[in-house]
N, C-alpha and C positions, 0 to 999 in steps of 0.2 A: 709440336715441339719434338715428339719423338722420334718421327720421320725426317725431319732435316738432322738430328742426330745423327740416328740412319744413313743418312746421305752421307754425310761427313767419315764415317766407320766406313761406308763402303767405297768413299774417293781414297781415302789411308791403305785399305788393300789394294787398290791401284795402283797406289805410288807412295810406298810408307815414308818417301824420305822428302816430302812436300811438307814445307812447317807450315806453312799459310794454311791447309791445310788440320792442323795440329791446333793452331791458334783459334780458326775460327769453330772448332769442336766445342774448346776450352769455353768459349763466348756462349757456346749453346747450352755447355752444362750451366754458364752462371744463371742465363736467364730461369733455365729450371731449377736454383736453387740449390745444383748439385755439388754441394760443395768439396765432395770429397773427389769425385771426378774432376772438378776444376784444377785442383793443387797437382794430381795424378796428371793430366794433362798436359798444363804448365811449367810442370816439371821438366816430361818428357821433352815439349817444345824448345824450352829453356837451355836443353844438353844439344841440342842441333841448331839453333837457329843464334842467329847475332841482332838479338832486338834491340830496339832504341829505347827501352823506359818502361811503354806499355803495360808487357806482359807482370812485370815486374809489381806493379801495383794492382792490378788485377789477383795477383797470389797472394798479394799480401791480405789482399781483402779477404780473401776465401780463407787466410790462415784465421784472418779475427775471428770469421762466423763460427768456424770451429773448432777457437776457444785457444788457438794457441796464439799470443801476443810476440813470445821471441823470435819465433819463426816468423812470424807479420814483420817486426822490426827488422830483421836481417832482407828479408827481402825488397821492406822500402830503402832503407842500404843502399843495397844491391841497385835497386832501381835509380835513385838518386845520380851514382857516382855512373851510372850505365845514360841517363839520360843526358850529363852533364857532358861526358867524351862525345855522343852523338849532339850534339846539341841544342838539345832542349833546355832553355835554363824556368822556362815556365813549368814544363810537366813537374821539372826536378822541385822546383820550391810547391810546390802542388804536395807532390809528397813528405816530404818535410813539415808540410803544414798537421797533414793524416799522422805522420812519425809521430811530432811533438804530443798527439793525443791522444798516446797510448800510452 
């Protein structure tokens, strides 16, 4: 896990302004649980990139794990009204569903 981390930090020195890039980092911290570098990530992706929903719910996740619920809600928000302009109306009520059970 580490090394494709790795990978990913060293494709960003590359070319810092590649969000796919940013994104699929974000996905390496989750799978190792890293929550705090997930949101940290996400973040970052989130102020450069124009995503359709995804990432959006992905943060929200990593805010539950670590324990902040407002910040989760604002970002399934966020995710919702972002999935809906692109048009996802499944991801969107996907989330909504995660919203209502917090």
């Amino acid at each position: 896990m580490t090394d494709r981390i790795e990978l990913f930090k060293n494709m960003l020195v590359a070319d810092p302004s590649n969000t796919m890039v940013l994104f699929g980092l974000a996905n390496e911290y989750q799978k190792k649980g890293d929550w705090s570098n997930v949101i940290a990530t996400l973040e970052e992706y989130l102020s450069k990139a124009d995503d359709e929903g995804a990432a959006y719910g992905m943060l929200a996740r990593a805010y539950l794990r670590t324990g902040q619920p407002d910040m989760a809600k604002t970002a399934f928000e966020k995710g919702i009204s972002t999935a809906l302009s692109h048009g996802h109306p499944t991801m969107a009520g996907e989330f909504r569903e995660e919203l209502d059970q917090i």
